[in-house]
C-alpha positions, 0 to 999 in steps of 0.5 A: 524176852526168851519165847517159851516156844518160838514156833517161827523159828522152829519152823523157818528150820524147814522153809524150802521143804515145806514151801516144795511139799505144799506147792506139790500138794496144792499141784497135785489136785488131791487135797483129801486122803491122798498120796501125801497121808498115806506117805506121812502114814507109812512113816510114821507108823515105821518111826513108831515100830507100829503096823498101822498109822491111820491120820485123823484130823486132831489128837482129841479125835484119834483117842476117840476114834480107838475108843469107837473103833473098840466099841464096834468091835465089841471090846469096849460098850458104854458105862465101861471103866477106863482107868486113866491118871488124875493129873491129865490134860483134860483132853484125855477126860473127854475122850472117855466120856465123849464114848460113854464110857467112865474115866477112873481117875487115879493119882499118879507116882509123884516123883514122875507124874505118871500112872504107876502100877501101885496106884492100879491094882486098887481101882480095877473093878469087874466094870474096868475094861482098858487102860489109859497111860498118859506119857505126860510131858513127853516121858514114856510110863513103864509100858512092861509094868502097865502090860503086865497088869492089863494081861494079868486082868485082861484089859486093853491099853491105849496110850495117849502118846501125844507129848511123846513122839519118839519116846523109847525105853529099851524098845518100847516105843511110844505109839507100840507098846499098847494096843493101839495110841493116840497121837497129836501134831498140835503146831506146839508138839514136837512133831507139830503141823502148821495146824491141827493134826493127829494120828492112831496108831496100832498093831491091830489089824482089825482096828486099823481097818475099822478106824479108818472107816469111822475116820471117813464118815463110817464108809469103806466106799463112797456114799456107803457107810457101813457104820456111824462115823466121823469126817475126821481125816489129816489134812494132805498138806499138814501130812506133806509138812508133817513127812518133812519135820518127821526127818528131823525129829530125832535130831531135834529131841537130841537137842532138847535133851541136851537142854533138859541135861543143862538143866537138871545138872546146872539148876541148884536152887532148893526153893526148886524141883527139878524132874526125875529124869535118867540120863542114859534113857531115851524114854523122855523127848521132853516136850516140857521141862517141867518144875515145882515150886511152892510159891509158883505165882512168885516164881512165874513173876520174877521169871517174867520180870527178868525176860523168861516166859513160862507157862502152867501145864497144867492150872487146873486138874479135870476132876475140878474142872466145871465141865465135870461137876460129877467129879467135883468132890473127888479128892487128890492130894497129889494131882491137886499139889501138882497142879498147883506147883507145876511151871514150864521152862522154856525148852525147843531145838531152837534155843541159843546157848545164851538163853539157856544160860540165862534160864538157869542163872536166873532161876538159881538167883530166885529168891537170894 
């Protein structure tokens, strides 16, 4: 069976760093906010051509977080508008609501999937205060054109960058081309933790230094809490794995590109959709290779049948979801089709040739 995500073998790549950057955490005697988070922090935040790094404890956290730490800015107050694409994991929804504020859920451009400018203008009311670009599957969105009308409407822009750790369009960097970014080191990303992690990102000083109260149980000094706050802090020995990966990260999207090119060139199957995707650009680190199908059920099976595991990201889109019955009667024909053609191939650093090889021969076999 090819894995359609081996993290053993990804992470036996790093063994001995790991197993020096635990042993020299668990030696040290600091296990919460100490030297390892600020190291993995100032990193980071340099990686993403960012200010500030501030570590939080999971993606979900650091979106909520941005969104609070606005709040208490007075930049953003309950019942505001968010606009944010249809066709998300439900991660994105949460955080919105999670603040009080009101997710406006737009269709995405079908050929990326992402929010584009045309699907903005007509949802932008006087209630709409921010902009939640999502960089699905580890694509960047056309920042310039997302900025372009935040400016023009004055609206702030909060990236959900967490498939997208490296992403870079022409200098537009996931985690620095909005007003501030929430990122996730989920051990399945491409920057994974060995468990949960996550990160904000911004050039916002003062969301920066607000941030890293509300993360911290709103307190700048222990036993003082200046604000309402969360215990929603990276852990020392997650950073301290997270600083050793970090190293590797370019080398590892290299290779995942170089798999993603095989497919996009090699697959010739037209029961099949591959991703648009430019070549020359750095802007995805394909943290999914993701196709369509119109038979998806027939097509994950046969997949299956002949050892290749895939997986649906994602089967159900938010505005259909229980959890948000007052969207239930919303209607997208876009995010809905995408939804429910959408399958995952196997993609990682660690794939041999011989399993890419067996992907795509057995994907331009479906169905002769």
């Amino acid at each position: 069976m090819i894995k359609f995500l081996d993290l053993q073998k990804i992470n036996a790549q790093y063994e001995t760093e790991i197993h020096q950057a635990i042993k020299e955490v668990v030696d040290s005697g600091w296990y919460i906010l100490g030297k390892s988070v600020t190291t993995f922090e100032q990193n980071f935040a340099q990686y993403t051509g960012a200010k500030h790094c501030i570590g939080v404890a999971n993606g979900l956290d650091a979106l909520i977080l941005i969104l609070n730490g606005y709040i208490e800015l007075g930049k953003l107050k309950q019942g505001d508008e968010i606009i944010v694409p249809a066709n998300t994991f439900i991660a994105t929804i949460l955080a919105i609501s999670k603040v009080g504020c009101t997710p406006v859920l737009v269709e995405p451009d079908e050929a990326t999937f992402l929010l584009s400018e045309k699907n903005l203008e007509g949802h932008i009311t006087t209630k709409t205060k921010a902009i939640m670009p999502v960089h699905l599957y580890g694509q960047l969105v056309d920042m310039s054109v997302i900025n372009a009308c935040a400016k023009k409407h004055n609206l702030l822009v909060i990236e959900d960058a967490a498939q997208a750790h490296g992403a870079n369009d022409n200098g537009n960097i996931a985690g620095s081309s909005g007003d501030a970014a929430g990122f996730s080191f989920y051990p399945g990303k491409n920057l994974g933790a060995l468990g949960d992690g996550g990160a904000i990102t911004t050039n916002d000083d003062a969301l920066a230094a607000i941030v890293r109260v509300l993360r911290n149980y709103g307190s700048e000094k222990k036993y003082h809490n200046k604000v309402v706050g969360v215990n929603s802090r990276l852990d020392e020995i997650q950073a301290a794995i997270l600083d050793v990966k970090l190293k590797y990260l370019d080398r590892d999207t290299e290779k995942r590109r170089q798999i993603a090119k095989r497919y996009s060139t090699e697959i010739s199957n037209p029961k099949i959709q591959l991703p648009q995707w430019d070549f020359d650009k750095k802007n995805h680190v394909f943290h999914l290779y993701v196709i369509r199908s119109n038979n998806r059920p027939d097509l994950q099976a046969y997949l299956e049948q002949n050892g290749i595991q895939t997986i649906v990201h994602y089967p159900i889109p938010p505005h259909q979801q229980k959890a948000y019955q007052t969207l239930n009667h919303l209607s997208f024909p876009i995010t809905e089709r995408i939804h429910k053609e959408v399958l995952s191939l196997p993609i990682s650093p660690v794939m041999e040739q011989e399993e890419v090889d067996m992907v795509i021969k057995t994907l331009n076999g479906y169905g002769k």
